[in-house]
PDB file of N, CA, C and O in Angstrom:
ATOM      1  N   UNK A   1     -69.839  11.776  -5.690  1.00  0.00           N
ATOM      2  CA  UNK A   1     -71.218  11.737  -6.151  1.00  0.00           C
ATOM      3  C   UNK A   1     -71.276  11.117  -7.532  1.00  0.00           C
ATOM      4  O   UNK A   1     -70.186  11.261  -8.085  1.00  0.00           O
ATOM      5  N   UNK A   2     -71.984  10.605  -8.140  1.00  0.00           N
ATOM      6  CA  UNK A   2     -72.306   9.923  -9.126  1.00  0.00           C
ATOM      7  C   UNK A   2     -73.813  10.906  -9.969  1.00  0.00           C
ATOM      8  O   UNK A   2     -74.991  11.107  -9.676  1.00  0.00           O
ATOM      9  N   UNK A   3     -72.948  11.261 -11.025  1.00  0.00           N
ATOM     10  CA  UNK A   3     -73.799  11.887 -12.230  1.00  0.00           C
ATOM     11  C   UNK A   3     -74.377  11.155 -13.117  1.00  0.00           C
ATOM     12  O   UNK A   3     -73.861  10.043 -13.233  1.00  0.00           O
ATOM     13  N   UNK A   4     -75.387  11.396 -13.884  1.00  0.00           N
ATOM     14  CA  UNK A   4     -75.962  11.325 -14.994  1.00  0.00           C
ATOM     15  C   UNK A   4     -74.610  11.354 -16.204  1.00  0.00           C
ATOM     16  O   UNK A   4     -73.679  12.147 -16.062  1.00  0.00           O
ATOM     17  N   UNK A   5     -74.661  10.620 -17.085  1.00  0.00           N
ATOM     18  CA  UNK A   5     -73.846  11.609 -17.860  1.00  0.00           C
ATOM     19  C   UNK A   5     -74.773  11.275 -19.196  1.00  0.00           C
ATOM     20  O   UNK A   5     -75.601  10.367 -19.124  1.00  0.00           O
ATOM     21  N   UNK A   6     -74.603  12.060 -20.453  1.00  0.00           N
ATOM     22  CA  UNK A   6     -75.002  11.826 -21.910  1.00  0.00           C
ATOM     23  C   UNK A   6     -74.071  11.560 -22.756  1.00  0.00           C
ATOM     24  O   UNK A   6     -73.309  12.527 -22.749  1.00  0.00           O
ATOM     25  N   UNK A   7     -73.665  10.673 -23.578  1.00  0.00           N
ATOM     26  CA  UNK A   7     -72.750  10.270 -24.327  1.00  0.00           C
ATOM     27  C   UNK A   7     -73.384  10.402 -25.972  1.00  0.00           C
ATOM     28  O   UNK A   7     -74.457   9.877 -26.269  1.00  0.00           O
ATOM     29  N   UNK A   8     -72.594  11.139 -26.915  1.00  0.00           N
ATOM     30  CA  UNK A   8     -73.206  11.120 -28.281  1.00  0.00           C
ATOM     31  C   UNK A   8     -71.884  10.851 -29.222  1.00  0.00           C
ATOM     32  O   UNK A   8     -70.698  11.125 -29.033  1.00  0.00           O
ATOM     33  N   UNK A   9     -72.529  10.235 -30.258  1.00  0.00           N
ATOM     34  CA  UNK A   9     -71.074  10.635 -31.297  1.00  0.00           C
ATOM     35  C   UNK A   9     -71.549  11.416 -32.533  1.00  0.00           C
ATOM     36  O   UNK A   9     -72.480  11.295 -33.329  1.00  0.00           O
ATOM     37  N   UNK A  10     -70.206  12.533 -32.310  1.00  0.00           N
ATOM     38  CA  UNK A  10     -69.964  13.498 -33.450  1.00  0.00           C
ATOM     39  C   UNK A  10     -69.127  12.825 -34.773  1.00  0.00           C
ATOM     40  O   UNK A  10     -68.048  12.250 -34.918  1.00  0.00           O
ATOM     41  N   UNK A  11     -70.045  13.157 -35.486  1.00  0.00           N
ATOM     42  CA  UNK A  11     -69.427  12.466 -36.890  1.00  0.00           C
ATOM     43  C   UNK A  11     -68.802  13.500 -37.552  1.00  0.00           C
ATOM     44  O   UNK A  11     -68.277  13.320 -38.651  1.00  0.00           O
ATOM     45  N   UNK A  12     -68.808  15.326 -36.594  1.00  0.00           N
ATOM     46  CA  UNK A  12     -68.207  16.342 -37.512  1.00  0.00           C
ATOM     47  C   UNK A  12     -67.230  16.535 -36.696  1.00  0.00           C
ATOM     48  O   UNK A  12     -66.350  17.246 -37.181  1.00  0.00           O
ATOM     49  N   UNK A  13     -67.003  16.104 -35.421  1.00  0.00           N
ATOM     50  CA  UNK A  13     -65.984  16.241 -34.818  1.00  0.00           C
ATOM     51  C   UNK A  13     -65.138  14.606 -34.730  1.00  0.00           C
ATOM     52  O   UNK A  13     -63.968  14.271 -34.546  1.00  0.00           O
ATOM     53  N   UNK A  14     -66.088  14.063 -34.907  1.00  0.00           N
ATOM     54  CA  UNK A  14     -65.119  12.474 -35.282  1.00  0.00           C
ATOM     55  C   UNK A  14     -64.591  11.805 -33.749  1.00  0.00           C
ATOM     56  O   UNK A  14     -63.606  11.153 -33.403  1.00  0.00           O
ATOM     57  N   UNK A  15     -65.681  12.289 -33.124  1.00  0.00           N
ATOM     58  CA  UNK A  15     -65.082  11.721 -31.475  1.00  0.00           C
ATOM     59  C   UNK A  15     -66.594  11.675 -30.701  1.00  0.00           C
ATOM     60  O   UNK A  15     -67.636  12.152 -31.150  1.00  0.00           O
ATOM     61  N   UNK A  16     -66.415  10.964 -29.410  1.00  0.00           N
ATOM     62  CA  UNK A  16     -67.348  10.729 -28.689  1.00  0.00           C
ATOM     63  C   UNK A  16     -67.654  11.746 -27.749  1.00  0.00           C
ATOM     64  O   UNK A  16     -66.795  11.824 -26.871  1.00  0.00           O
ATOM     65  N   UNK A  17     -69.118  13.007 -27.575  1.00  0.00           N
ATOM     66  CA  UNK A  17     -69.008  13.752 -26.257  1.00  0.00           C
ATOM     67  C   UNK A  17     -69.626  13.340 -25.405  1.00  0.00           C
ATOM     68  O   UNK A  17     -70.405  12.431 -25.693  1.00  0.00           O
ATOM     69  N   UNK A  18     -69.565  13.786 -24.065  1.00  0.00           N
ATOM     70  CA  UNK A  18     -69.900  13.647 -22.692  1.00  0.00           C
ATOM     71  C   UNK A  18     -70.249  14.611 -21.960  1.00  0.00           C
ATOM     72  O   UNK A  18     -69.389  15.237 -21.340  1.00  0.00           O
ATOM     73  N   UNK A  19     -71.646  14.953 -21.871  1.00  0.00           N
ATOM     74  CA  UNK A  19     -72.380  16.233 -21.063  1.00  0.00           C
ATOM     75  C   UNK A  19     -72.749  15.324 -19.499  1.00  0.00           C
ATOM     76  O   UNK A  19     -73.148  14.200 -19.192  1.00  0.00           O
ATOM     77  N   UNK A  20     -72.348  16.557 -18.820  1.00  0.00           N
ATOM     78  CA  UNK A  20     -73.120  16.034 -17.431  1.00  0.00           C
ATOM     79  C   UNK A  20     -74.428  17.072 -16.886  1.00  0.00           C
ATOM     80  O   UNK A  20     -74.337  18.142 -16.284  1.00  0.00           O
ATOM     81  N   UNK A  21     -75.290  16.552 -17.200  1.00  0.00           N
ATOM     82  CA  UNK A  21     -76.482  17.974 -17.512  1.00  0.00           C
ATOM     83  C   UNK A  21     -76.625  18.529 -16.015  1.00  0.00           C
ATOM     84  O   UNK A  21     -76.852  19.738 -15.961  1.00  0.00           O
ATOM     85  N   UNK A  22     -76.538  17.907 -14.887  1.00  0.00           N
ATOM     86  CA  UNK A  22     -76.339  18.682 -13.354  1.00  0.00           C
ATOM     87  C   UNK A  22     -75.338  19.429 -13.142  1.00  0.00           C
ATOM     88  O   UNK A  22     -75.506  20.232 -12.224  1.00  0.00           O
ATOM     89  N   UNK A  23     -74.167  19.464 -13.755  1.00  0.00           N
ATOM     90  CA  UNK A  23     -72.980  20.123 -13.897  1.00  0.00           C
ATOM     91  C   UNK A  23     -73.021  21.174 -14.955  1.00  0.00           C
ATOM     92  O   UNK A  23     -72.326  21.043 -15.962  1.00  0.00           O
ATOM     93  N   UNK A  24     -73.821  22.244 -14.780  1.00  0.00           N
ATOM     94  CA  UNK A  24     -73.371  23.316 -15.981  1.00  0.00           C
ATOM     95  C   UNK A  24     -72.052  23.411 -16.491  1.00  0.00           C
ATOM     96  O   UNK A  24     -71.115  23.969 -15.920  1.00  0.00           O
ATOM     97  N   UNK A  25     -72.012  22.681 -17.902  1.00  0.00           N
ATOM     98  CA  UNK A  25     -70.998  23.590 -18.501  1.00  0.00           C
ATOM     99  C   UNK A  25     -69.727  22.491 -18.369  1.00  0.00           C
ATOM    100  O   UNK A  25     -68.573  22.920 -18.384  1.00  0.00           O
ATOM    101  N   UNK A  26     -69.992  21.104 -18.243  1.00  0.00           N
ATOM    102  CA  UNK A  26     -69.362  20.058 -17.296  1.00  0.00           C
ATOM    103  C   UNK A  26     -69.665  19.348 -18.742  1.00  0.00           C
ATOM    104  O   UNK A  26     -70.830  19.188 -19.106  1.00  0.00           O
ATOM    105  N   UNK A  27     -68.570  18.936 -19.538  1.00  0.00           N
ATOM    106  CA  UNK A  27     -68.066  17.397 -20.580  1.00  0.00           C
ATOM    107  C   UNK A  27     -67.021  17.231 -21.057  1.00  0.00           C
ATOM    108  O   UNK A  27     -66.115  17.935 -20.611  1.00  0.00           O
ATOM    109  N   UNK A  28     -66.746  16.412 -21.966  1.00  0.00           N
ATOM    110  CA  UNK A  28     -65.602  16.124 -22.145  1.00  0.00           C
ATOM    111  C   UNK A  28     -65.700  14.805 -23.543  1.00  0.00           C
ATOM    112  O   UNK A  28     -66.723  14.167 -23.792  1.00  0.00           O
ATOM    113  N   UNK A  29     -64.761  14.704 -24.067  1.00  0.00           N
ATOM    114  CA  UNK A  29     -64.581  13.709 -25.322  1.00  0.00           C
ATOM    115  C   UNK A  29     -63.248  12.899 -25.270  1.00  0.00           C
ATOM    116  O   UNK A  29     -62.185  13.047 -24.666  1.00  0.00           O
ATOM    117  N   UNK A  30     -63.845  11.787 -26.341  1.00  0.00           N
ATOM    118  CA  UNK A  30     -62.635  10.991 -26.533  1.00  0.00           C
ATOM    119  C   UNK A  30     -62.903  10.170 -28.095  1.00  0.00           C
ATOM    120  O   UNK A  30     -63.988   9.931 -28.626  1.00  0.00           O
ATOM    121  N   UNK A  31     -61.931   9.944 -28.446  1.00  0.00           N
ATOM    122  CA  UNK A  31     -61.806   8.934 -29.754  1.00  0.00           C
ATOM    123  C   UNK A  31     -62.439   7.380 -29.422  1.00  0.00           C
ATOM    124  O   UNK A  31     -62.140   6.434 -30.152  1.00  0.00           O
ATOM    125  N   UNK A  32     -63.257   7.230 -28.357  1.00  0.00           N
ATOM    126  CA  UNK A  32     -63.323   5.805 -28.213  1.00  0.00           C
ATOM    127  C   UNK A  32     -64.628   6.372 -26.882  1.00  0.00           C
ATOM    128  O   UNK A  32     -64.619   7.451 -26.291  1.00  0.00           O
ATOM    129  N   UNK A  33     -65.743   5.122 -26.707  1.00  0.00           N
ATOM    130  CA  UNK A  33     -66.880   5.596 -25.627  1.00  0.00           C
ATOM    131  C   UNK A  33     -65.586   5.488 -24.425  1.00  0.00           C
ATOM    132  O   UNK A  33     -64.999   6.565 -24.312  1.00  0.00           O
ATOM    133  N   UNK A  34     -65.339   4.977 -24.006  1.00  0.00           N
ATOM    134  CA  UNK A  34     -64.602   4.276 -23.095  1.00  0.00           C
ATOM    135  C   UNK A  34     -63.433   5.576 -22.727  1.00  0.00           C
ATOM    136  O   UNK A  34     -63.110   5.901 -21.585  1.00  0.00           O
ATOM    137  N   UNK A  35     -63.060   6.024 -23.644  1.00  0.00           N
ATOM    138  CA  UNK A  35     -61.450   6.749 -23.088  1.00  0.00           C
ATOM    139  C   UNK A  35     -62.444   8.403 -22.938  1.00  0.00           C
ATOM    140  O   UNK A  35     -62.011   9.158 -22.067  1.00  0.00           O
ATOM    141  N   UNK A  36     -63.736   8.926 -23.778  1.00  0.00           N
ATOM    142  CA  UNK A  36     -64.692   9.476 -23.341  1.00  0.00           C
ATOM    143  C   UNK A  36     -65.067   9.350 -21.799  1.00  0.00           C
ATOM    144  O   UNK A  36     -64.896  10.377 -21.143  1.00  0.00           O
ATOM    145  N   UNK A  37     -65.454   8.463 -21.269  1.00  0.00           N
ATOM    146  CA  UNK A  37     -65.828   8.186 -20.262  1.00  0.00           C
ATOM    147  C   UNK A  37     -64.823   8.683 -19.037  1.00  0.00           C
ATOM    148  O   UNK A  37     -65.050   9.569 -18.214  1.00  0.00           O
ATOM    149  N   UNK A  38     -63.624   7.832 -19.166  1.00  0.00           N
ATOM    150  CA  UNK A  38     -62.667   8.395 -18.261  1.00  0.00           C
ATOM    151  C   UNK A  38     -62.293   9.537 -18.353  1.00  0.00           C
ATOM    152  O   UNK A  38     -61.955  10.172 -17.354  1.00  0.00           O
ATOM    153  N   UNK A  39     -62.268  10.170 -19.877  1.00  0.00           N
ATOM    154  CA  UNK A  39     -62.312  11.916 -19.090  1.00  0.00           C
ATOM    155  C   UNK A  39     -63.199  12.911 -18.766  1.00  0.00           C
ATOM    156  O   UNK A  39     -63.005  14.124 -18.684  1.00  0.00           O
ATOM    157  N   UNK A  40     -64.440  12.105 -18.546  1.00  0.00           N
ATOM    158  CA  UNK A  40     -64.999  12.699 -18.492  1.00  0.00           C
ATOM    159  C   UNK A  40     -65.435  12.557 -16.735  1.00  0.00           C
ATOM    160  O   UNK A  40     -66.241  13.295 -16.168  1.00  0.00           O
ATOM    161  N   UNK A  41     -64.881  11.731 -16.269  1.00  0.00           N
ATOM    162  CA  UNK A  41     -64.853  11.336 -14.960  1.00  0.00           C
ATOM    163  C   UNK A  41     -63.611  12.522 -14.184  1.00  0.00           C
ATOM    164  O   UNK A  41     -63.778  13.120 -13.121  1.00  0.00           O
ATOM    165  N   UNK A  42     -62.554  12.589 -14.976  1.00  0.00           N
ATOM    166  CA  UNK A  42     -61.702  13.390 -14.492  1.00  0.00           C
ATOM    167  C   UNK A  42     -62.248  15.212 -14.265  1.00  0.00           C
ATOM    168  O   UNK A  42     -61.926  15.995 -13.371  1.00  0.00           O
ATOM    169  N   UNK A  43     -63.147  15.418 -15.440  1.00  0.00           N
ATOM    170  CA  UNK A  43     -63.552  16.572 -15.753  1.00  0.00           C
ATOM    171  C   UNK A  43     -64.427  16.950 -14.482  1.00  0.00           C
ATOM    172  O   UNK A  43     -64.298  18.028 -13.900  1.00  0.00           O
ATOM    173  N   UNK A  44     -65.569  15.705 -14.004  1.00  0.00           N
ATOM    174  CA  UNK A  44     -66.300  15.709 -12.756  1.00  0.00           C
ATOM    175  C   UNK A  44     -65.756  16.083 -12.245  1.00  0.00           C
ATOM    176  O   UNK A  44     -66.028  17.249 -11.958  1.00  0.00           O
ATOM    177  N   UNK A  45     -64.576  15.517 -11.688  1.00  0.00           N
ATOM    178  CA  UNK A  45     -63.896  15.512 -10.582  1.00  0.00           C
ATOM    179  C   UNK A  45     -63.018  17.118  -9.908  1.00  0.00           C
ATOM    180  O   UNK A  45     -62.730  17.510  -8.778  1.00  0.00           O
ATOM    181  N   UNK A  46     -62.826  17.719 -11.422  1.00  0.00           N
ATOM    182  CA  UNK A  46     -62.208  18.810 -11.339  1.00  0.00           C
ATOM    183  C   UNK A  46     -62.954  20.267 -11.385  1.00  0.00           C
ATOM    184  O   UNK A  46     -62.564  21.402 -11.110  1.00  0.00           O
ATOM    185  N   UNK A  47     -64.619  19.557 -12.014  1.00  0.00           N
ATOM    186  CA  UNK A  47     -65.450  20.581 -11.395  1.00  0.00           C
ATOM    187  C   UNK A  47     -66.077  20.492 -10.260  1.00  0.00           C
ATOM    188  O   UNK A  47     -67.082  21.187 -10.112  1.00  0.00           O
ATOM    189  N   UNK A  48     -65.706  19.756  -9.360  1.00  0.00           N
ATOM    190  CA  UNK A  48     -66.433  19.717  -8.141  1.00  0.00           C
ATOM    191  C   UNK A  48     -65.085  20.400  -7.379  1.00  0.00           C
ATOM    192  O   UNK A  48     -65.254  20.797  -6.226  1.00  0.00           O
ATOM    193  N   UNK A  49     -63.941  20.525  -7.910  1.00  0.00           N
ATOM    194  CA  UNK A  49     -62.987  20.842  -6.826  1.00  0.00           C
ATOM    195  C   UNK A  49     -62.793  22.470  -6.552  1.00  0.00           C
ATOM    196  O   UNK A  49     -62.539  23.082  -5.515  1.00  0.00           O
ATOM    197  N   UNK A  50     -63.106  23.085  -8.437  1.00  0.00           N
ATOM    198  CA  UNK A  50     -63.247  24.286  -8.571  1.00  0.00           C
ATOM    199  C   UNK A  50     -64.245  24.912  -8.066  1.00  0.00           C
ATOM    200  O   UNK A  50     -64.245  26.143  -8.076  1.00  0.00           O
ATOM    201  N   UNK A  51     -65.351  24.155  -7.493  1.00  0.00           N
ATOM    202  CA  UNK A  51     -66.998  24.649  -7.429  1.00  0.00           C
ATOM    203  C   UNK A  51     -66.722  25.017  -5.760  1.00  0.00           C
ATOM    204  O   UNK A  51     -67.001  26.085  -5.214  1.00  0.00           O
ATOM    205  N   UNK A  52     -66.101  23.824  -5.132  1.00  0.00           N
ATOM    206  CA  UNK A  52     -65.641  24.229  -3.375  1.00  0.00           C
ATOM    207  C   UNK A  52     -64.673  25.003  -3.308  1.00  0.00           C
ATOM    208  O   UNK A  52     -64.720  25.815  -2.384  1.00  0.00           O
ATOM    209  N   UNK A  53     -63.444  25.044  -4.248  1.00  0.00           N
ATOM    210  CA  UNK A  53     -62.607  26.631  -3.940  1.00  0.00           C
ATOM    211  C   UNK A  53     -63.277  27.729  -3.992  1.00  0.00           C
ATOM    212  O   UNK A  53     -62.910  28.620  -3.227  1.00  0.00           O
ATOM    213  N   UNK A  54     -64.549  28.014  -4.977  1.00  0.00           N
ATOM    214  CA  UNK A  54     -64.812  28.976  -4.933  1.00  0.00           C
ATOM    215  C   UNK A  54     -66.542  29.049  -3.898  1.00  0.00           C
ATOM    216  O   UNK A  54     -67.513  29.806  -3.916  1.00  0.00           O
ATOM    217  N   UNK A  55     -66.232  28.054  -3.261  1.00  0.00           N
ATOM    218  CA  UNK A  55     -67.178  28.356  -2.251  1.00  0.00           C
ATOM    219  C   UNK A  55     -68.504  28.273  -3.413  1.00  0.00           C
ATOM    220  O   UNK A  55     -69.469  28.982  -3.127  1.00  0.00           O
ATOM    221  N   UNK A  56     -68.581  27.615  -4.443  1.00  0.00           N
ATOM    222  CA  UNK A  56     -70.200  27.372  -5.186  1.00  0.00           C
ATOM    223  C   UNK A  56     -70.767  26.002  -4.388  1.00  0.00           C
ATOM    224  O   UNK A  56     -70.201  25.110  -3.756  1.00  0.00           O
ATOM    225  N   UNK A  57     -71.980  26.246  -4.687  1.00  0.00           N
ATOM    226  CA  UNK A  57     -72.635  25.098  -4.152  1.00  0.00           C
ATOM    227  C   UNK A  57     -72.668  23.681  -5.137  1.00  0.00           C
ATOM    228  O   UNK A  57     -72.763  23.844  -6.353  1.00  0.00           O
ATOM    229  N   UNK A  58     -72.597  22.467  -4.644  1.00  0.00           N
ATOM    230  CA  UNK A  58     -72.276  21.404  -5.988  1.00  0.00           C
ATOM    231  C   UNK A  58     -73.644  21.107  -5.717  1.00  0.00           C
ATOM    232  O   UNK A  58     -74.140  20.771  -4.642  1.00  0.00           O
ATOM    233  N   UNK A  59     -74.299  21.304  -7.036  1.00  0.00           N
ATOM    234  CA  UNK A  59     -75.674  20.331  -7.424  1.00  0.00           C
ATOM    235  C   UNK A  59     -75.743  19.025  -7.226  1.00  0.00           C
ATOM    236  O   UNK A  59     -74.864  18.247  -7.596  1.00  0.00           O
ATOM    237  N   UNK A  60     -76.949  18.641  -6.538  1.00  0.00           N
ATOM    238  CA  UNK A  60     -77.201  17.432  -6.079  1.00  0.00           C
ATOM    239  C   UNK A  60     -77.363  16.552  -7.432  1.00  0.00           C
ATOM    240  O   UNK A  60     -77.703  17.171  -8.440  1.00  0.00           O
ATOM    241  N   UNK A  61     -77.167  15.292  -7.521  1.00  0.00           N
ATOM    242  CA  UNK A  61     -77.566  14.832  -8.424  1.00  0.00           C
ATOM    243  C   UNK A  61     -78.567  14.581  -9.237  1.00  0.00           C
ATOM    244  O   UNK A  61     -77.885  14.136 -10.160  1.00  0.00           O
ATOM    245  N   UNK A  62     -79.765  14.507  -9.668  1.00  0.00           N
ATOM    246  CA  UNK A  62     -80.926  14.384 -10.210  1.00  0.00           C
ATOM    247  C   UNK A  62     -81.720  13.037 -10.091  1.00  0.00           C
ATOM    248  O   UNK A  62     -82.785  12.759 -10.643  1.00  0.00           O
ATOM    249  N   UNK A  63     -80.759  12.050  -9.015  1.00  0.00           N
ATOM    250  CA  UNK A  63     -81.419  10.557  -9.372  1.00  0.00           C
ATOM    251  C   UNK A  63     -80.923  10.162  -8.148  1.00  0.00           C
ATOM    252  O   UNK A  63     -81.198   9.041  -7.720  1.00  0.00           O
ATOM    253  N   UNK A  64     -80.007  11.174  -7.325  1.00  0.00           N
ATOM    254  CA  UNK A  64     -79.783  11.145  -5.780  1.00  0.00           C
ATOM    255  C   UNK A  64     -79.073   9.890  -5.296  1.00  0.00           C
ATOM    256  O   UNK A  64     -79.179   9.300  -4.220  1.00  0.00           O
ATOM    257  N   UNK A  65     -78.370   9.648  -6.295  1.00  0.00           N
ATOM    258  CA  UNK A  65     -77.380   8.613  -5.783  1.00  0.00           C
ATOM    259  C   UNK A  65     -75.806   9.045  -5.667  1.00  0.00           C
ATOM    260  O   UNK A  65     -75.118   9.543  -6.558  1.00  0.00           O
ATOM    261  N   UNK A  66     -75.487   8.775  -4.553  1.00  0.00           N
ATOM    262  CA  UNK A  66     -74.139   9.349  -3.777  1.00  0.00           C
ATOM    263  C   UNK A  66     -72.981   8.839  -4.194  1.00  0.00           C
ATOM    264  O   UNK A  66     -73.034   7.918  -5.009  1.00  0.00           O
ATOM    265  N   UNK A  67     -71.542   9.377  -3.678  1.00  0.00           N
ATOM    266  CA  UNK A  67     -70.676   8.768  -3.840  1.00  0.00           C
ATOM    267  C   UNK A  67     -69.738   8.326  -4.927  1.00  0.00           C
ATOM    268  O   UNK A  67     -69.322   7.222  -5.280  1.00  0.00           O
ATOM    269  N   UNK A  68     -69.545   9.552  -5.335  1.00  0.00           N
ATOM    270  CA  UNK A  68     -68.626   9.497  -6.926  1.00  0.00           C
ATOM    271  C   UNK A  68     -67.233   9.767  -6.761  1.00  0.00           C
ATOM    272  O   UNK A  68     -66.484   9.767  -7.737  1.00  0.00           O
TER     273      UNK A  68
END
């Protein structure tokens, strides 16, 4: 599935974050937008895996585009 994501930079943390606002509780950072991005792709990936072990339901996306 393909998320939304929000990208900001912290000038007190000195790195780039990454909220995925359909994913409670779902981001991730990096020293660069780009290396942000990819972990924050990994982070997706690992809350959607935790969300079906435990039998949670994965939120649809907000803009309903599939296939992430």
């Amino acid at each position: 599935m393909n998320y939304c994501i929000v990208m900001k930079y912290s000038a007190k943390e000195n790195c780039y974050i990454v909220t995925v606002p359909d994913l409670l509780g779902c981001m991730a950072d990096g020293r660069t937008p780009n290396e942000a991005f990819e972990n924050v792709k990994n982070v997706i990936s690992e809350w959607i895996e935790t969300a079906r072990a435990a039998s949670r339901k994965i939120p649809e996306t907000s803009f309903g585009i599939e296939n992430f």
